[in-house]
C-alpha positions as CSV (number, residue, x, y, z in Angstrom):
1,X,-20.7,41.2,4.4
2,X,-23.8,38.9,4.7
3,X,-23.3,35.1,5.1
4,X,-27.1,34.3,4.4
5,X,-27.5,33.5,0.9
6,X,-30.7,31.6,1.6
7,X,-33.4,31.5,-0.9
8,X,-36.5,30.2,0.7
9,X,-37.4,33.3,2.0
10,X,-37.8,34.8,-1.1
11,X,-41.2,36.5,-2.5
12,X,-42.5,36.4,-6.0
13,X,-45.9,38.4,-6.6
14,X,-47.5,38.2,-9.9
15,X,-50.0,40.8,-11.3
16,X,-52.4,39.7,-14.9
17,X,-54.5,42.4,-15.4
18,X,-57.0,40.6,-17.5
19,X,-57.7,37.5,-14.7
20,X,-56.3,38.6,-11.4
21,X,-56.2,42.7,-10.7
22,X,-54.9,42.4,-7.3
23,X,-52.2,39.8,-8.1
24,X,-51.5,36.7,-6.4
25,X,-48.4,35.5,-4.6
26,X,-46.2,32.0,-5.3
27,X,-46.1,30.0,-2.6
28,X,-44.7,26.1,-1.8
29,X,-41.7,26.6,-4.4
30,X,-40.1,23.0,-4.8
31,X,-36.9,22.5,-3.3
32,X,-34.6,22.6,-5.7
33,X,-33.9,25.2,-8.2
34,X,-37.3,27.4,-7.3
35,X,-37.0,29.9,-9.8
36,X,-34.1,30.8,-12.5
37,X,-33.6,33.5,-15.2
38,X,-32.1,32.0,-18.8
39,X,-29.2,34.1,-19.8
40,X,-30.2,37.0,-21.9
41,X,-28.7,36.8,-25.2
42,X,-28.0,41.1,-25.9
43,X,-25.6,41.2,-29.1
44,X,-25.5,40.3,-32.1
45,X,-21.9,39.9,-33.9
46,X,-20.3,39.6,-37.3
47,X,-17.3,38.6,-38.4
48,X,-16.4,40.9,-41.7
49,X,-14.0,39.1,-44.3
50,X,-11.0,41.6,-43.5
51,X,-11.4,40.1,-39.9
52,X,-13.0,43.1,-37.8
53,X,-15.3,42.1,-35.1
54,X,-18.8,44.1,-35.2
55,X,-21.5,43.7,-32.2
56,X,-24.8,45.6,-31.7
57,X,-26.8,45.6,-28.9
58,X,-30.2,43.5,-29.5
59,X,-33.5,43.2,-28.1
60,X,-34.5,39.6,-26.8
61,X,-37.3,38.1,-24.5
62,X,-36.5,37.6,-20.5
63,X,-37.0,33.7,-19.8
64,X,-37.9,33.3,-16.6
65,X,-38.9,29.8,-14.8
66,X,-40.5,28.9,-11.4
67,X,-40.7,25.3,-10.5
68,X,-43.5,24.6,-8.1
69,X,-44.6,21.8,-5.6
70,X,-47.9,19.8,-6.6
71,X,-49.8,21.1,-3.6
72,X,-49.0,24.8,-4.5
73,X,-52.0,27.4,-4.3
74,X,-50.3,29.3,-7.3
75,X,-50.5,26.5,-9.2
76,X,-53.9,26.3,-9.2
77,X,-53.8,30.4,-9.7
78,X,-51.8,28.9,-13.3
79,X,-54.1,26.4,-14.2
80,X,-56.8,28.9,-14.0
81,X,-55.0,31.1,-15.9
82,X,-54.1,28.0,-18.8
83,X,-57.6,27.8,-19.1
84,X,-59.0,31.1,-19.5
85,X,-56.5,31.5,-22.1
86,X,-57.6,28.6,-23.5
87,X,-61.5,29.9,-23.2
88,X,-60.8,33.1,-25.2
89,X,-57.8,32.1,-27.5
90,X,-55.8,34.9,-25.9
91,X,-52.9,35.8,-24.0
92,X,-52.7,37.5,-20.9
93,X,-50.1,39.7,-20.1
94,X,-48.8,39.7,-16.7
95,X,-46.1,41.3,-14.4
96,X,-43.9,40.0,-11.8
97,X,-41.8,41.1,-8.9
98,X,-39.5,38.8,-7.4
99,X,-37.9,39.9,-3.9
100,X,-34.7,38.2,-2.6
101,X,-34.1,39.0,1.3
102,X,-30.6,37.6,1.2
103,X,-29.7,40.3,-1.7
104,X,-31.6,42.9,-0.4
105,X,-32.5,43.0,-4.2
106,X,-36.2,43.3,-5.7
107,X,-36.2,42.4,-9.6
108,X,-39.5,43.8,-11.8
109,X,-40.0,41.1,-14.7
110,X,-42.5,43.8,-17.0
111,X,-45.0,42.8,-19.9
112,X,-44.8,39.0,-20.1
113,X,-46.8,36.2,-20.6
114,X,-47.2,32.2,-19.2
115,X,-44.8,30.8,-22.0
116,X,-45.5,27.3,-20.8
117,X,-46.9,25.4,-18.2
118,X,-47.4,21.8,-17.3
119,X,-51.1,21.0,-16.8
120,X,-50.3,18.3,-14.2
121,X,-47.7,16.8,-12.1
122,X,-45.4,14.0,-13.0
123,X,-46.7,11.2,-11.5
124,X,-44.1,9.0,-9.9
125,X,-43.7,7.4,-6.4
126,X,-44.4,11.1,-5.2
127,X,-45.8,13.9,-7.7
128,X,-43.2,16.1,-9.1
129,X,-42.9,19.9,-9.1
130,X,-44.3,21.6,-12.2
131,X,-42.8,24.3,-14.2
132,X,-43.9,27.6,-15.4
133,X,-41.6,29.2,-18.1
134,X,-42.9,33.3,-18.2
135,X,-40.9,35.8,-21.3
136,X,-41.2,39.0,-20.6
137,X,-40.4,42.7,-22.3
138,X,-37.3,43.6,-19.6
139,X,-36.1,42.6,-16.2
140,X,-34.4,45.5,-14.2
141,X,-33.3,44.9,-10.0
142,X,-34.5,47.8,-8.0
């Protein structure tokens, strides 16, 4: 059973078709909490006045967030990205692939877009990591 549960090994690539072809990888993740999937919300219930229970599956966005030093290359990569957006009034679509060593696990984040971005670091006594939120379609580990 492995002991190493490290994460800062981990690889994330990301692929927008419309701005950059080739893809481009994350790099200088802040320390803390690098990236993080919400929970996925899958069912919807009811409650029916005799007091039966009723759930169906349900479809529902993939939220997906990367924090990111202030000096990271990628976050230039996003500010590009903001602003090409911005240019055309658009939305890009993108994919990522997020690769976890420790897990031996690769996750495929498919059809999603930058949901949010800060356009700068906070500025305090040192500048702050910057998020990226991403939804996409589906997430499924490989």
């Amino acid at each position: 059973m492995p002991i190493d549960i490290t994460s800062a090994n981990s690889k994330l690539r990301c692929t927008v078709p419309a701005l950059f072809p080739t893809g481009f990888d994350f790099d200088d993740f802040a320390a803390d909490r690098m990236f993080e999937t919400a929970a996925l919300q899958m069912k919807e219930d009811v409650m029916s006045a005799d007091g039966k229970y009723h759930a169906g599956f349900i479809f529902n966005p993939v939220e997906f967030t990367i924090s990111l030093s202030p000096t990271s290359e990628a976050g230039k990569n996003l500010d590009q990205w903001y602003g090409a957006e911005r240019a055309t009034i658009s939305a890009f679509a993108c994919n990522l692939t997020l690769t976890v060593p420790a897990l031996d696990a690769t996750w495929s984040f498919v059809n999603g877009v930058l949901y949010s971005w800060n356009p700068t670091p906070v500025g305090a006594r040192i500048l702050q990591p910057r998020q990226a939120i991403f939804h996409f379609e589906s997430v499924t580990r490989s």
